[in-house]
PDB file with one MODEL, atoms N, CA, C and O in Angstrom:
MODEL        1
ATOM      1  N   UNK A   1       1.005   0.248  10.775  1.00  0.00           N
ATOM      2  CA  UNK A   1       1.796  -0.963  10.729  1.00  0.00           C
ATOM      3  C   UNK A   1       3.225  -0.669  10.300  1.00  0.00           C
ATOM      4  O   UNK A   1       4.253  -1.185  10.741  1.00  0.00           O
ATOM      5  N   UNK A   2       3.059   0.518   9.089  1.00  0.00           N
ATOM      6  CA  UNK A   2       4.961   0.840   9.118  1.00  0.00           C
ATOM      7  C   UNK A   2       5.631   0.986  10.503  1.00  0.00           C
ATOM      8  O   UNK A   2       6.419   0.129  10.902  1.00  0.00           O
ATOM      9  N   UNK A   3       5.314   2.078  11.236  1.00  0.00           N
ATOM     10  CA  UNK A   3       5.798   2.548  12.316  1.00  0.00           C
ATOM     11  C   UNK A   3       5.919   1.438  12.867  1.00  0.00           C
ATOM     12  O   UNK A   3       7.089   1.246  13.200  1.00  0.00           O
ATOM     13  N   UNK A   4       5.012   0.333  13.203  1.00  0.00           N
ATOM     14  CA  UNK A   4       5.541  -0.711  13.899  1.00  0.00           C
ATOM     15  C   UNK A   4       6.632  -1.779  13.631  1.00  0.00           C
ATOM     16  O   UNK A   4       6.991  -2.620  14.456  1.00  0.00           O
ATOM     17  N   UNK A   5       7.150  -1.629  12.279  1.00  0.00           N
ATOM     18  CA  UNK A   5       7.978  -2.751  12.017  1.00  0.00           C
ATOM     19  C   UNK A   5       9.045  -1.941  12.052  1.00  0.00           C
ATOM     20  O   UNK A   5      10.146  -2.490  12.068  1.00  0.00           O
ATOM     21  N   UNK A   6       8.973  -0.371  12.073  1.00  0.00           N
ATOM     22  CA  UNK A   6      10.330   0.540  12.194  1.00  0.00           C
ATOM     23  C   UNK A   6      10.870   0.650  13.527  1.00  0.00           C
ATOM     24  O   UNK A   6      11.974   1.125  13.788  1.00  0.00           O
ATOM     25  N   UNK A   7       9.827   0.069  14.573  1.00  0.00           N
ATOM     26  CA  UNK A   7      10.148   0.178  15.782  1.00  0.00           C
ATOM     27  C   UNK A   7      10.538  -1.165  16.105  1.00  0.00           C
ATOM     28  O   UNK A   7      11.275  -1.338  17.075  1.00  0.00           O
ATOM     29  N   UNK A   8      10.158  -2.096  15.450  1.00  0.00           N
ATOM     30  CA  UNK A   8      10.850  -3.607  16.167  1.00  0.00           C
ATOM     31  C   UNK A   8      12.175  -3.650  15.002  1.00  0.00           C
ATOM     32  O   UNK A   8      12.884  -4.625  14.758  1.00  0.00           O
ATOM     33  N   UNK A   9      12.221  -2.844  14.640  1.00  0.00           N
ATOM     34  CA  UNK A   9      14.006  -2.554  13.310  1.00  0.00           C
ATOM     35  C   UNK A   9      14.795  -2.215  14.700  1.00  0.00           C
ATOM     36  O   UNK A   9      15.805  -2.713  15.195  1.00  0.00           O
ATOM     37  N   UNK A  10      13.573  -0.738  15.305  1.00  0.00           N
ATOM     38  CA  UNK A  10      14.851  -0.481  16.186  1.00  0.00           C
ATOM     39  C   UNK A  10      15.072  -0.857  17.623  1.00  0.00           C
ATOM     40  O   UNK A  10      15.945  -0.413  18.368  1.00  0.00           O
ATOM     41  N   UNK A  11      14.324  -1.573  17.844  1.00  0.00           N
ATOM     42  CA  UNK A  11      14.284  -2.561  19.330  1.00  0.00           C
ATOM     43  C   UNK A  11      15.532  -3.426  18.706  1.00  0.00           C
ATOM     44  O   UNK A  11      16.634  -3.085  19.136  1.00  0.00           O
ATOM     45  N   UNK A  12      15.518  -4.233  17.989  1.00  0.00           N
ATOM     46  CA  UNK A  12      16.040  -5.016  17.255  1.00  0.00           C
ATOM     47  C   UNK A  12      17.428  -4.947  16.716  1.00  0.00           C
ATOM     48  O   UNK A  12      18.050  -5.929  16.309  1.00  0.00           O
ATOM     49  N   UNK A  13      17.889  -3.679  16.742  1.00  0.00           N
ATOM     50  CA  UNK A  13      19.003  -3.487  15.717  1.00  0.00           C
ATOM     51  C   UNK A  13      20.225  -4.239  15.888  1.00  0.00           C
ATOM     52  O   UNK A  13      20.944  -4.428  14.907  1.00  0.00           O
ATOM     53  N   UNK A  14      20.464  -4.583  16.755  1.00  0.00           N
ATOM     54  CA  UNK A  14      21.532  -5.232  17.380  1.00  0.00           C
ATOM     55  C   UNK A  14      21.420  -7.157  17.049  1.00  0.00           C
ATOM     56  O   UNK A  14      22.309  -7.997  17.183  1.00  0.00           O
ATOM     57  N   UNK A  15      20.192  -7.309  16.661  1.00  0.00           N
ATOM     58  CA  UNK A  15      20.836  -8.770  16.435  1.00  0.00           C
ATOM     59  C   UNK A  15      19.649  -8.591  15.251  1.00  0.00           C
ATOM     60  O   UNK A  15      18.479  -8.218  15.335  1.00  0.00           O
ATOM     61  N   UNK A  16      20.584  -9.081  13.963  1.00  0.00           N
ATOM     62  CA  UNK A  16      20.232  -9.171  12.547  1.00  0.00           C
ATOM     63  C   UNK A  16      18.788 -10.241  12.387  1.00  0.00           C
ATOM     64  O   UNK A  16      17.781  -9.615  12.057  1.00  0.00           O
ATOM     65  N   UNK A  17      18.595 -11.719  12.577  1.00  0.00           N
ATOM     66  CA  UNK A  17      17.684 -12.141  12.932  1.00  0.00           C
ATOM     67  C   UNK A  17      16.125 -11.503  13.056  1.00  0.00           C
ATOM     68  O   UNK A  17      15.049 -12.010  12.739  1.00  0.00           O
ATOM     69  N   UNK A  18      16.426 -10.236  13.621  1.00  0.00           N
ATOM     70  CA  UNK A  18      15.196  -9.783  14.286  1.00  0.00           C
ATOM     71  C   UNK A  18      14.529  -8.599  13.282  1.00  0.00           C
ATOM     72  O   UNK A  18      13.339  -8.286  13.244  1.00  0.00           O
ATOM     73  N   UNK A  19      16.035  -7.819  12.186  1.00  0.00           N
ATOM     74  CA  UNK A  19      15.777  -6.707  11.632  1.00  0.00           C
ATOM     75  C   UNK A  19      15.321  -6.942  10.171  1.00  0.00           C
ATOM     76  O   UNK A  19      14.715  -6.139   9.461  1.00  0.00           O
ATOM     77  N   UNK A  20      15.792  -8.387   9.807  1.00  0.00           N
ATOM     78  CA  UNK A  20      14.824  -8.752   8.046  1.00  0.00           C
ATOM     79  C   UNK A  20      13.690  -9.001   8.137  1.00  0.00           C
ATOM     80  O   UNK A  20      13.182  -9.178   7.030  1.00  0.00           O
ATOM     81  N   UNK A  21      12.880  -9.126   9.125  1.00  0.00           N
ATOM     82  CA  UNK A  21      11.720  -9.215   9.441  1.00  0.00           C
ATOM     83  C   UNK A  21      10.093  -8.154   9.354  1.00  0.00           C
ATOM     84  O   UNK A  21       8.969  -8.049   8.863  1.00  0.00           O
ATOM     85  N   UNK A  22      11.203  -7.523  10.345  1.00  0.00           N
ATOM     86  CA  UNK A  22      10.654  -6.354  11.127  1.00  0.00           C
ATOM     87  C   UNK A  22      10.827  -5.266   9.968  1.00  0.00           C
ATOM     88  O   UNK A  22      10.218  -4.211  10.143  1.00  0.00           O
ATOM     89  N   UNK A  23      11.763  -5.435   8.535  1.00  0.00           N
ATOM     90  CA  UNK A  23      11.882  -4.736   7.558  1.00  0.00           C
ATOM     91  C   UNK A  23      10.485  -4.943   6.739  1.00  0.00           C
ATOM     92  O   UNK A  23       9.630  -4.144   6.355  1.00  0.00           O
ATOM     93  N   UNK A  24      10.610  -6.244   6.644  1.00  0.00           N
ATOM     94  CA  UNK A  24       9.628  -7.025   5.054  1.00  0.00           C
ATOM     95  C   UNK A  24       8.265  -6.183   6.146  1.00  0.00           C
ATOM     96  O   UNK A  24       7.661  -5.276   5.573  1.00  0.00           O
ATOM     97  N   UNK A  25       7.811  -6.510   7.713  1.00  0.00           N
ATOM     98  CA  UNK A  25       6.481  -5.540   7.832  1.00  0.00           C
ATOM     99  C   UNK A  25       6.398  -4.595   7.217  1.00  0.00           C
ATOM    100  O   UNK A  25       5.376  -4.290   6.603  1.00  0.00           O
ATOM    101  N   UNK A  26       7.573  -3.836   7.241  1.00  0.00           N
ATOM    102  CA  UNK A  26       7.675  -1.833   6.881  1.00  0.00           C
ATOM    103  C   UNK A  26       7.078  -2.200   5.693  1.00  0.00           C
ATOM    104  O   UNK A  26       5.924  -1.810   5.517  1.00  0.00           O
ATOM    105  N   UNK A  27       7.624  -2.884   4.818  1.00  0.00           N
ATOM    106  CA  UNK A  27       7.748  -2.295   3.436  1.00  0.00           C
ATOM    107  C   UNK A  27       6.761  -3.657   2.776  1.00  0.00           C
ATOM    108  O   UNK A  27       7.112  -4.180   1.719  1.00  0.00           O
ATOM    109  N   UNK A  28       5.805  -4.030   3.351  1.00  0.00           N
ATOM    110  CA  UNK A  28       4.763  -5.054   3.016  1.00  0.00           C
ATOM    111  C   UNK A  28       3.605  -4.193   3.602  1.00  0.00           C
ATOM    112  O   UNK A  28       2.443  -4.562   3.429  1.00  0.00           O
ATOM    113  N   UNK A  29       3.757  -3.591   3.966  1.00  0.00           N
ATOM    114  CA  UNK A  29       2.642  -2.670   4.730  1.00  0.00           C
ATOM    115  C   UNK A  29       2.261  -1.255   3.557  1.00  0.00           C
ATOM    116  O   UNK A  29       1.206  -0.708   3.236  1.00  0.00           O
ATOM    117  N   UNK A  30       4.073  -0.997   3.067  1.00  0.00           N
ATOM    118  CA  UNK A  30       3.559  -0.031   2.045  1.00  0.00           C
ATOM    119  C   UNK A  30       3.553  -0.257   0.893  1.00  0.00           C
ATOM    120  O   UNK A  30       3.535   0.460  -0.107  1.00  0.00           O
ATOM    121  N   UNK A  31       3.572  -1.526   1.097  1.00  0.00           N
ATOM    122  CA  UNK A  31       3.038  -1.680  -1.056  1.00  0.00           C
ATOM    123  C   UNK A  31       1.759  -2.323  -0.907  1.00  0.00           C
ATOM    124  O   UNK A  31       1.179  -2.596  -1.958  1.00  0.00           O
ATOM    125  N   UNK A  32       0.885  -2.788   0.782  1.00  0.00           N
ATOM    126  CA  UNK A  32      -0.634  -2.936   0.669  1.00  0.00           C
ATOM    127  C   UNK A  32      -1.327  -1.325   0.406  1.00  0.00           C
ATOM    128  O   UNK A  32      -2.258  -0.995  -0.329  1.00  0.00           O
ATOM    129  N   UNK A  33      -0.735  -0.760   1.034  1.00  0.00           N
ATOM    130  CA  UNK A  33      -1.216   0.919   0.818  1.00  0.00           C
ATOM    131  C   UNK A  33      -1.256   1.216  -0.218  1.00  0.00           C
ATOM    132  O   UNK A  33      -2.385   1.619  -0.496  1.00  0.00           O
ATOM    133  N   UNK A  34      -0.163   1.267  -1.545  1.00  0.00           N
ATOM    134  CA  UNK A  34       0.143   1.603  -2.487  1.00  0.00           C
ATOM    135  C   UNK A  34      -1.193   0.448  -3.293  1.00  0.00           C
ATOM    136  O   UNK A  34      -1.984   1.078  -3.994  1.00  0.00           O
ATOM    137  N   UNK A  35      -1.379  -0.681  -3.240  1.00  0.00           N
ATOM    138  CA  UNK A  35      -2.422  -0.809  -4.168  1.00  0.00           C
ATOM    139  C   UNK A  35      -3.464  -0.934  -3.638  1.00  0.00           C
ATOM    140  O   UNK A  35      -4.347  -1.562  -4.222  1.00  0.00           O
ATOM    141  N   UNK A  36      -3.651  -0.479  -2.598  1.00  0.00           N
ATOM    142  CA  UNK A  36      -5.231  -0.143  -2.243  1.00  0.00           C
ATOM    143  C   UNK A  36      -5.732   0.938  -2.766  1.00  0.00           C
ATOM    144  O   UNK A  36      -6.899   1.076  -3.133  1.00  0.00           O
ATOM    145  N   UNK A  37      -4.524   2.058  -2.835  1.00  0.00           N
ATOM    146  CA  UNK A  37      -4.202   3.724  -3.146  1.00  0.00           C
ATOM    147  C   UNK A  37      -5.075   3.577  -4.884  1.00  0.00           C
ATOM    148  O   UNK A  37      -6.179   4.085  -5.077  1.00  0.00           O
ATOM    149  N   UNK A  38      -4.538   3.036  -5.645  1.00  0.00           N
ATOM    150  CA  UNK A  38      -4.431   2.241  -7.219  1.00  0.00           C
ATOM    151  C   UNK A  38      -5.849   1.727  -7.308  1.00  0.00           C
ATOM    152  O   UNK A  38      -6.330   2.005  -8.406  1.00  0.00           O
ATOM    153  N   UNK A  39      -6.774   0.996  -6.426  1.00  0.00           N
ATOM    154  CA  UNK A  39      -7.583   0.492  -6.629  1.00  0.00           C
ATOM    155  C   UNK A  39      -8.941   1.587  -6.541  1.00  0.00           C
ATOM    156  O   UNK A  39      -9.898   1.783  -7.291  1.00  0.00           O
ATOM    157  N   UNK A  40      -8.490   2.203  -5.188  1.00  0.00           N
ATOM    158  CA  UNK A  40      -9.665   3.405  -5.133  1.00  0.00           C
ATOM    159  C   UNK A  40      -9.585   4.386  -6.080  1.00  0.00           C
ATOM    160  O   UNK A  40     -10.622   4.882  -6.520  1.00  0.00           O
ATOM    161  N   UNK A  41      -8.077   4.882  -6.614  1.00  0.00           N
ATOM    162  CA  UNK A  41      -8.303   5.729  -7.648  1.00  0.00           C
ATOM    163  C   UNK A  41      -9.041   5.390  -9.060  1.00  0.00           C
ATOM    164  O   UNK A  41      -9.748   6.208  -9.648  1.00  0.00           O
ATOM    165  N   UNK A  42      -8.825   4.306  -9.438  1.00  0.00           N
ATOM    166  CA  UNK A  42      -9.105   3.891 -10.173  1.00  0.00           C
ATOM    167  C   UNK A  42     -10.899   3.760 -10.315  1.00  0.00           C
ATOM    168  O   UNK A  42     -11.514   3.819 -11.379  1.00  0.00           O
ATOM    169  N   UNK A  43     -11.439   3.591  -9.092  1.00  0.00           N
ATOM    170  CA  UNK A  43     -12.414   3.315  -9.142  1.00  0.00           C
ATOM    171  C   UNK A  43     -13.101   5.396  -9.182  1.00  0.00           C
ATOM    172  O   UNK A  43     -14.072   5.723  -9.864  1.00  0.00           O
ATOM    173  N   UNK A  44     -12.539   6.103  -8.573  1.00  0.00           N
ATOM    174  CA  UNK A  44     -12.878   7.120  -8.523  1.00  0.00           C
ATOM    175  C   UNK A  44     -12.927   7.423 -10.125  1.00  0.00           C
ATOM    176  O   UNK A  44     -13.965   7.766 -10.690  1.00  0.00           O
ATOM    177  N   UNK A  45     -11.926   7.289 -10.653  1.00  0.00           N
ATOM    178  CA  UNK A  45     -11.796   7.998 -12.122  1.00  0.00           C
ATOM    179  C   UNK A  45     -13.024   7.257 -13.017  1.00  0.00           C
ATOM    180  O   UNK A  45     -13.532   7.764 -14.018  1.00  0.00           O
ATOM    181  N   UNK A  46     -13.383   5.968 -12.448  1.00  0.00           N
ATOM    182  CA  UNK A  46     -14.579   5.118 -13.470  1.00  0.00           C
ATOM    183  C   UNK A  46     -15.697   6.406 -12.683  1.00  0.00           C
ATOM    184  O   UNK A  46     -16.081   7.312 -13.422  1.00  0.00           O
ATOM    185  N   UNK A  47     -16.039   6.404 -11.576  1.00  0.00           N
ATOM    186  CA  UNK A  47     -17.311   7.419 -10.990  1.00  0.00           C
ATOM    187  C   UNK A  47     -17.332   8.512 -11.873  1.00  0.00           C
ATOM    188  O   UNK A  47     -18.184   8.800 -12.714  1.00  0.00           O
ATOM    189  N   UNK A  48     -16.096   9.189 -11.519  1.00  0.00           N
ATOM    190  CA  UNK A  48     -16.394  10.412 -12.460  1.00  0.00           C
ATOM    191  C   UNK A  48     -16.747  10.354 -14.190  1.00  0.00           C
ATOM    192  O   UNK A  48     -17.487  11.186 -14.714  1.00  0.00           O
ATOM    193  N   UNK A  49     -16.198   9.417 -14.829  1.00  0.00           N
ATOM    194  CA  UNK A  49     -16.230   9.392 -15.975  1.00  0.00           C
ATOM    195  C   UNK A  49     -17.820   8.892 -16.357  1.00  0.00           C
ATOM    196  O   UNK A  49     -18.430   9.441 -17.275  1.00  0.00           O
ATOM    197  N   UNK A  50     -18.356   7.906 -15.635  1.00  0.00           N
ATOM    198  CA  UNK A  50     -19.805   7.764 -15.572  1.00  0.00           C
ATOM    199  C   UNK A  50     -20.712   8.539 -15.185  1.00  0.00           C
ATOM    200  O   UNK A  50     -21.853   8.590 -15.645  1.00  0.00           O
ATOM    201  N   UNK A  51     -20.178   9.312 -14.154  1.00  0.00           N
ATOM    202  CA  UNK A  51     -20.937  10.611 -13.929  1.00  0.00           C
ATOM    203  C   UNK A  51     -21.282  11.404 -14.963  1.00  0.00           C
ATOM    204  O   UNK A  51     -22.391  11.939 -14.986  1.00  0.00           O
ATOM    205  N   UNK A  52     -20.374  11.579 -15.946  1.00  0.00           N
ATOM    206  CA  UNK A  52     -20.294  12.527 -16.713  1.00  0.00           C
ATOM    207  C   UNK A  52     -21.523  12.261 -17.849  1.00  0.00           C
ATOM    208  O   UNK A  52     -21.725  13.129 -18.698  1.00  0.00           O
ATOM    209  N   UNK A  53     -22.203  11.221 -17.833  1.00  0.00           N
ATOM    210  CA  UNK A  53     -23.094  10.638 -18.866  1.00  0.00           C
ATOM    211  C   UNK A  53     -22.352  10.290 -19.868  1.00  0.00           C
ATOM    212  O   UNK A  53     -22.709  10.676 -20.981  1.00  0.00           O
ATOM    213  N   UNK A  54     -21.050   9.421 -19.733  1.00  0.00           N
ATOM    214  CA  UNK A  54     -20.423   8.987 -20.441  1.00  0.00           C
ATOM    215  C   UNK A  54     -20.520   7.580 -20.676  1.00  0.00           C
ATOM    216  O   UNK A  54     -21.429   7.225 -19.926  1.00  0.00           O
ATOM    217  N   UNK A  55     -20.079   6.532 -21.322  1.00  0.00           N
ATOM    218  CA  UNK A  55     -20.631   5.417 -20.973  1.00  0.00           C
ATOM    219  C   UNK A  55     -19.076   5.009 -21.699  1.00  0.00           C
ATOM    220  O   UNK A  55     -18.437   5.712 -22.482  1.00  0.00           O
ATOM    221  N   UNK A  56     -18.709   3.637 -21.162  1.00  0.00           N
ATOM    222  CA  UNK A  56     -17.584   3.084 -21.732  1.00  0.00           C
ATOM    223  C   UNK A  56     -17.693   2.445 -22.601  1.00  0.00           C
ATOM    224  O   UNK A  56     -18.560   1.577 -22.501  1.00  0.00           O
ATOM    225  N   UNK A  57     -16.874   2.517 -23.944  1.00  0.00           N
ATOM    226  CA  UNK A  57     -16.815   1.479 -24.790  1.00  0.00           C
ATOM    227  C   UNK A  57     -15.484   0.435 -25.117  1.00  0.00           C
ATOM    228  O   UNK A  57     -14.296   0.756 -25.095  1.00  0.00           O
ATOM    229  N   UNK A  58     -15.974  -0.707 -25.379  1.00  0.00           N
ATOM    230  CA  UNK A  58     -14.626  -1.819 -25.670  1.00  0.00           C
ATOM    231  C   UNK A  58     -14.730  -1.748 -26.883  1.00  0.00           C
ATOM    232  O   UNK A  58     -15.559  -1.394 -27.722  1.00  0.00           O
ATOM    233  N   UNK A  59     -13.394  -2.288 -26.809  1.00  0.00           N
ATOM    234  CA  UNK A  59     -12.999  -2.563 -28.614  1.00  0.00           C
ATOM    235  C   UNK A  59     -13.218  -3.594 -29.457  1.00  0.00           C
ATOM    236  O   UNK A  59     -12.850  -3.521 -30.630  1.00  0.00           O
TER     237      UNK A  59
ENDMDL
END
């Protein structure tokens, strides 16, 4: 989906209208990545740490 909003940037470049758009895809595309990225790690680091026969405690 980046590549695609980098390509209607550059279909586009010539009339402004078309390029704030075709930006917010780019860069709405990589901050869904970025916390999907955040969510799986996160969940990886709970696996391993439970793996470990560890168990979590709250405070």
């Amino acid at each position: 989906m980046t590549v695609l909003g980098w390509v209607a940037m550059g279909a586009g470049i010539t009339e402004p209208a078309i390029f704030g758009p075709a930006f917010a895809v780019s860069v709405l595309t990589l901050l869904y990545a970025m916390a999907v990225k955040l969510v799986c790690y996160v969940a990886q680091q709970r696996l391993l740490f439970l793996g470990q026969g560890l168990t979590p405690t709250t405070p």
